[in-house]
Structure formats: C-alpha cells, structure tokens
LOVEXZA-306008 format. One line per 5 residues: for each residue x, y, z of C-alpha. Coordinates in steps of 0.1 Angstrom, whole numbers. Layout:
// residues N
X Y Z; ...
***
This chain:
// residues 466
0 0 0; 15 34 -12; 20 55 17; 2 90 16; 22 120 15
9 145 45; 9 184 32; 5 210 55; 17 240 50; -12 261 64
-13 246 92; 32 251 97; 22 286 88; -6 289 113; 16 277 141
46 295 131; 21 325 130; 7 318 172; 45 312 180; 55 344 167
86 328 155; 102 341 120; 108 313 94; 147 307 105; 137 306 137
111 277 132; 131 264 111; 164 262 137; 138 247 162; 125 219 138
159 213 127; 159 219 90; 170 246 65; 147 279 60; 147 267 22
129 234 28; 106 249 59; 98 269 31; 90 245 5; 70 226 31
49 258 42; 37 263 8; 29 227 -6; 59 220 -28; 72 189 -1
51 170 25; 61 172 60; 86 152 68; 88 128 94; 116 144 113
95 173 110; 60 159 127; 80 142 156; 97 184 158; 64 197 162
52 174 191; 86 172 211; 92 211 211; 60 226 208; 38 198 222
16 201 187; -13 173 184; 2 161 153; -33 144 140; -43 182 133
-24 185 105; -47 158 87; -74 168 101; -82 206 95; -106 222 75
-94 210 41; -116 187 34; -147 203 45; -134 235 24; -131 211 -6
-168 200 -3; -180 234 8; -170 248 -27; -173 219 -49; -210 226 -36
-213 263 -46; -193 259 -75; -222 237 -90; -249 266 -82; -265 273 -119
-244 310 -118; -214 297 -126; -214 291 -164; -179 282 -169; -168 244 -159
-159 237 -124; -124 238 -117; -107 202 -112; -106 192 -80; -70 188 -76
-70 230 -82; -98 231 -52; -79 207 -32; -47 232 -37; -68 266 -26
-79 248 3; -45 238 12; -21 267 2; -49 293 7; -79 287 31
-88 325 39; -94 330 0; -112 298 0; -133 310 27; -136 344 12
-151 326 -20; -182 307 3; -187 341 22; -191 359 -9; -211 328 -27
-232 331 8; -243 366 0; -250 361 -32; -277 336 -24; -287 360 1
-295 385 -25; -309 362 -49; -336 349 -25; -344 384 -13; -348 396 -46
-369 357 -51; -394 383 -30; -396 419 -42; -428 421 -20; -403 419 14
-370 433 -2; -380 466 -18; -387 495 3; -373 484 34; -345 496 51
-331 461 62; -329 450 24; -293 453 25; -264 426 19; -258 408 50
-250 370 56; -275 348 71; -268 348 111; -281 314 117; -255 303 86
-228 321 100; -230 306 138; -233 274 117; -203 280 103; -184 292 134
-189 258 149; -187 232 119; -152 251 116; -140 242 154; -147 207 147
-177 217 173; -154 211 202; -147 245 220; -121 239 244; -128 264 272
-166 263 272; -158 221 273; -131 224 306; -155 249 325; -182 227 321
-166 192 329; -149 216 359; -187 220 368; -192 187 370; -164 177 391
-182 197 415; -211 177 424; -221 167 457; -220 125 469; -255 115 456
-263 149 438; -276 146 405; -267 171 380; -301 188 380; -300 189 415
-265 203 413; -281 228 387; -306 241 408; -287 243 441; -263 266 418
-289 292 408; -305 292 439; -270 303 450; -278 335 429; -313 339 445
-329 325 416; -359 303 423; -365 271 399; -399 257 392; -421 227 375
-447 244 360; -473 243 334; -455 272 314; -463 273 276; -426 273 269
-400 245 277; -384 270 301; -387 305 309; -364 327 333; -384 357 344
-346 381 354; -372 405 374; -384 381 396; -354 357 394; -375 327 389
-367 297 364; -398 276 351; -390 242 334; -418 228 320; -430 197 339
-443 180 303; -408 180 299; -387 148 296; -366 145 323; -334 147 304
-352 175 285; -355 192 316; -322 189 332; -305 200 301; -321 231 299
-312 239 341; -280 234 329; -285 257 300; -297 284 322; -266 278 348
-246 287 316; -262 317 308; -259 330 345; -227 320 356; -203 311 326
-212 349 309; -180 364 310; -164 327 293; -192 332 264; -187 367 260
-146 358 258; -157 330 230; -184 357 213; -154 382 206; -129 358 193
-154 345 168; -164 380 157; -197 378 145; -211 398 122; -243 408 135
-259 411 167; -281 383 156; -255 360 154; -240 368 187; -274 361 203
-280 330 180; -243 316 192; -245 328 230; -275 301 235; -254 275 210
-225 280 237; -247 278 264; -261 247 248; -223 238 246; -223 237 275
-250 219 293; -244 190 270; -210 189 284; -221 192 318; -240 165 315
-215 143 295; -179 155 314; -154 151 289; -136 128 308; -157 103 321
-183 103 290; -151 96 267; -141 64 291; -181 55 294; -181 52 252
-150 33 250; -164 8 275; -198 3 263; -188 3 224; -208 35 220
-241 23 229; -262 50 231; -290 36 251; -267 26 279; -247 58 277
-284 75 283; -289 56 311; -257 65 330; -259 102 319; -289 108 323
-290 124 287; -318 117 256; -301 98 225; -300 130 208; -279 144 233
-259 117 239; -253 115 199; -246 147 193; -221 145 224; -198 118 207
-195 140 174; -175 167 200; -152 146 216; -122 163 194; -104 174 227
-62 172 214; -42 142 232; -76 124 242; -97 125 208; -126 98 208
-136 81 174; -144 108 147; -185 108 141; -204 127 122; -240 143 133
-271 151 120; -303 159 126; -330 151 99; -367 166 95; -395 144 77
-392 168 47; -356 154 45; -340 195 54; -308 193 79; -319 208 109
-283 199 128; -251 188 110; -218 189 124; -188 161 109; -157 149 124
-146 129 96; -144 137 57; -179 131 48; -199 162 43; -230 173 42
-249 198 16; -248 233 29; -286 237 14; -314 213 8; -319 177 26
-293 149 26; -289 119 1; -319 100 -4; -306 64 -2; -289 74 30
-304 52 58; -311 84 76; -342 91 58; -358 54 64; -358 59 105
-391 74 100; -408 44 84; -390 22 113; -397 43 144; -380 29 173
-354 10 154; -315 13 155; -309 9 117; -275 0 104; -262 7 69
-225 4 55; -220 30 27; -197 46 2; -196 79 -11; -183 86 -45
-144 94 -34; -148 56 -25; -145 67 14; -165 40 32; -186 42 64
-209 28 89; -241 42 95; -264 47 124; -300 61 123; -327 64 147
-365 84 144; -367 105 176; -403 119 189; -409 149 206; -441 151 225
-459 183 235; -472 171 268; -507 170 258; -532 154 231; -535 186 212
-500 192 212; -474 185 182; -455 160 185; -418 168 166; -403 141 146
-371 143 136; -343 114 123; -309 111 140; -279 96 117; -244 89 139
-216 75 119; -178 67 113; -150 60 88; -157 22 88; -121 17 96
-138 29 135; -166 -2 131; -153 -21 156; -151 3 181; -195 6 178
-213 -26 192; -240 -17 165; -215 -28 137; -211 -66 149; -217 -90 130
-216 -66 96; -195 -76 69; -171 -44 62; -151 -65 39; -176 -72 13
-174 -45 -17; -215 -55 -24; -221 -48 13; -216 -7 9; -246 15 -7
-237 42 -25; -245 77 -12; -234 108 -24; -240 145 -9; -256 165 -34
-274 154 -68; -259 187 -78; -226 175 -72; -229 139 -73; -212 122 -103
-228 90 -97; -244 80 -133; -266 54 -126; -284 64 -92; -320 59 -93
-332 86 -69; -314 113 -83; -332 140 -84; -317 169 -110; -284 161 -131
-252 169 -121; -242 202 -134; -205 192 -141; -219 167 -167; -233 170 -202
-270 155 -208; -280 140 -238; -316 130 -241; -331 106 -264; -364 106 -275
-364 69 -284; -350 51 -249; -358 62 -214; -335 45 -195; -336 43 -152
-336 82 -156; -351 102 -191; -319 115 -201; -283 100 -204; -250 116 -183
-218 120 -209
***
C-alpha cells in the first residue's frame, strides 16, 4: 500500500504565526534549513517525518491536526457552490480546489462568504414584496449560517466552554444529581427554579429571578435546559470571551451563538469530557446505555460523541445530523471527511431518511460515497411530544456514523461484513454534485456533466450523463 504524502503547509504557517517565530527561527527549532521549511509551508514537499516528531517534542503540537483541519470540509464546501446554476464556466478540477484549500484557506473561505451573500441576495430579490422599500434590504449573511459555520469550523469542540463545564461537573455533591446540582447553583444567585405548566419548555423571568421548566418535559429534556440556564448565569464572561474571538457579524448571530455555547455547554455538563469519553470506549458506543448512566436523551448523547475532538484524548471521529421528515438538515456537524450539503436535505438512499418508516429501530447501513470513502451508518427516528393530546408531537431522524475503519469500536456494527465491496450502498452529498451515473433517486443532473436526451429510450432516468 503506497504511503500518503501529509501536506501541511497552512497549518506550519498557522503555528509559526501563534508562536511568533520568523521562518529561521522555526526552522532552527524543527531542525531543518529555511529553504525546505519553506517549500514545506507552501505545498511544494510533505512534511517530513523528522518534521511531525519536531512539532510534538518542542512545541507539544497534536500532530493528528495536520490531517485533520478544514481542508476537506473547504473542498466540499465549494465543490458545492461551485455547482450553483451562476457559474457558467466548468468547475475547476478538484486537484486546483484541493490546492486553494491547502495553500490558501482564507481566499477559499472568502469565495463561500461571498457565494453566501449572493444567495442572500438572490432569494431576497426571489421576493420583491419583502425586499424593496425596506431599510433592512441590505447585503448581509444569514446569522443562523454564520454561527453554523463558526462551529462546523471548530470541529464543534470549544475547548474552554468544554473544561469549564466538565470543571462543573467535578463539583457535584456525593448523591447529587446534576439537576440537582443545577438548581442548588442558581439558587446560590437567588434564583428560584420551578415545574410548571408554562407554555414554553423553560422560561427565566430576570425580574423576579425565577426559572420555570416545563414539567411536560422529559426529564433529560429538563435537566439540560437547568444546565442551559446555569450557563447563561454564571459562565457569561467565558461566552462573552468566546463571542469576541469568533467576531460575529451581527448582533443576531451573537445572540443566536450565546444560546449555541450555552447549549455547549450543558451538554458537556451532562457528559464530562472525561468520564463520558471512558463510558463510550467501554460500552462500544451504545447510546442507550450511555443515556442511562448520563442521564441524557439519544440526541444528546449523539450529538455529544461527534464533540469529543479534545487534542491528546480525541474519541472516534462521528459525524451528526439531525434530519426533518421533509428530509432538510436541521443539525449537522462532521468529524470525519464526509460532508454534508450546505442547502437542501441529505442523500436520499442514506439510511437516515428510512428511520421514520421504522420508528423505534436502530438501523445499520455500510456505505460509500463517490471518493470511494466508506462508512458505517447509524439512524434512529426520535419523537418529541408536547405534553398534551393537542400538542405537536416533533419528529425528527438522527444519523451517527464513522470511517468504517472505527466499526469495531461501535457494538451496532457486529456481525456486519465491512469486507464485502456489495455490502456498501452508494451515497453521495448533493445530486448537484454527485457524479454518480446510474443512481435511481437522483433527483436533477449533475451540473459538471453534459445530458444528452433521447427521445427513443428512457432508461432508469429520461436522459443519459456524458
């Protein structure tokens, strides 16, 4: 097997950048000459291995980051808006967007931001009924896009909001639960918690200092969000420190991201680092157990193994996602290469979409995407009552997976034959960008291919793919 040369020059470069150490200077501390450093930094050699063992003996670097940075998802992110109908001319070859994403991420990111705001304007102008006259009509990027963004770049692991709330945890008294530790905190800032019949899922009136959980609420529902609240009231000035670095755009976005990090971190709080990570690794990652010890919903506890990324004590790379019955991502985060579409729903033949036909059911599924990356598959449905007969119920579909190379390390994957080539179903990310020929649920052609149609065959779809 042909070993694969690691290039990494934007991450050297980022380093050399937080060390504040001129090229000869990294150079004399890696022990090679500023001529090769600088071949390295900008993609003409790999890293060497002299190099990689460098950068974790003298600076202590968590060497799996240079593989694992935001190429990839940069790759995807505009092989996706490169196939948006504007763009006329053919797509550049991948090896050229696998080159900006390498040598030059800001530029590649500049490209998305400016592609972002383009749609923006497009769909405003969609509706000239909301757009013209208004003073608000202006170019600006969508907020909830933009927080999106800001934690599907971090690998959704934020390392102080993670520490303060496993610190939190720590804290708990012999026999005290965590809502119990919750509540005992706030009532440490004279604020009163209730169980009430509020028409919210919980409400915190600041005049009265007085917390309302809804008592329709699951129980894991409900100690998530006292821990959400403990957040917002004693980990402010550690979210406003996170708001600033990310610099937000808008004030929207700050507020949309200040819950997300308060989210952040109940779900931590819940699931300490530490002893979730160990928890997973003993039971094979099965979620129903892990939401037994936790405490925790298999939502939570799903999303929670997508963000254990921690450097030194990274768990097994997942990806996330949240699925509505009209097939639209309403949560996505990934660990590992696969990606998902920035707009629209998700692949139809992934096993994602099927949970809702099989409520209650684990369903497995092996899969390959058209780079030929393999992966295991996880889906569940997942209710959402209101609390009463005339209530909506929510339905959504959770999907959890891995690089199938992880399989082993999932009790769901026993007994699956990863070895079999017949086993894997073939998913893609996008019709738009999906190359697969023969795919009978594709929905629109792929725009980097050519259709022919004739009039005298109609094959599995009524046109043919050059």
């Amino acid at each position: 097997m042909a070993i694969q040369k690691l290039y990494a020059g934007a991450k050297l470069r980022e380093l050399r950048g937080r060390l504040a150490l001129t090229q000869k200077d990294f150079a004399g501390k890696l022990g090679v000459s500023l001529p090769y450093l600088n071949q390295m930094e900008n993609n003409n050699r790999p890293v060497s291995t002299s190099v990689v063992l460098g950068l974790a003996q003298e600076f202590g670097f968590d060497v799996t980051e240079l593989q694992a940075g935001d190429e990839a998802r940069l790759v995807s992110d505009m092989r996706e808006a490169l196939a948006d109908p504007v763009f006329t001319s053919p797509a550049p070859a991948l090896a050229d967007l696998r080159l900006a994403a390498s040598n030059a991420p800001a530029l590649a990111r500049a490209f998305l931001d400016l592609h972002a705001a383009y749609r923006q304007t497009h769909e405003r102008l969609a509706s000239l009924d909301e757009a013209l006259g208004r003073e608000d009509a202006r170019l600006k990027p969508s907020p909830w896009e933009e927080v999106r963004d800001f934690f599907h770049y971090c690998d959704n692991y934020i390392d102080a909001v993670d520490r303060s709330a496993e610190r939190f945890a720590a804290q708990c008294k012999p026999g005290e639960t965590m809502a119990d530790a919750a509540v005992r905190t706030l009532a440490a800032r004279q604020i009163t918690t209730l169980l009430g019949d509020c028409d919210a899922v919980r409400r915190f009136d600041q005049a009265a200092k007085t917390l309302t959980i809804s008592r329709h609420a699951a129980p894991a529902t409900q100690t998530f969000q006292l821990l959400l609240q403990v957040a917002l009231v004693t980990q402010a000035q550690l979210l406003d420190a996170t708001l600033d670095l990310a610099r937000f755009q808008s004030d929207e976005a700050r507020s949309i991201a200040r819950v997300g990090l308060a989210n952040y971190f109940a779900g931590a709080a819940l699931m300490p680092y530490g002893p979730f990570l160990a928890a997973a690794q003993e039971t094979r990652h099965d979620l129903e157990l892990l939401a037994t010890r936790f405490g925790a919903s298999l939502e939570q506890v799903a999303h929670r193994l997508s963000t254990l990324q921690r450097p030194g004590a990274k768990g097994v790379p997942f990806f996330f996602v949240r699925v509505d019955q009209a097939g639209t991502i309403t949560k996505r985060h990934s660990a590992t290469t696969l990606q998902f579409a920035r707009y629209g729903g998700a692949c139809p033949l992934w096993n994602v979409h099927q949970a809702f036909e099989l409520p209650g059911q684990f369903l497995r599924q092996l899969a390959e995407t058209p780079d030929g990356a393999r992966y295991f598959c996880l889906a569940r449905d997942v209710s959402k009552s209101g609390g009463a007969y005339h209530a909506p119920t929510r339905r959504y579909a959770i999907g959890l997976g891995c690089e199938v190379r992880h399989a082993p390390a999932l009790v769901y994957a026993d007994h699956m034959d990863t070895s079999a080539p017949t086993a894997y179903a073939p998913i893609g990310i996008s019709c738009r960008i999906c190359e697969r020929r023969d795919c009978h649920q594709r929905s629109v052609p792929p725009l980097e291919r050519q259709v022919r149609v004739d009039p005298d065959r109609r094959g599995m779809l009524p046109y043919q793919l050059d």
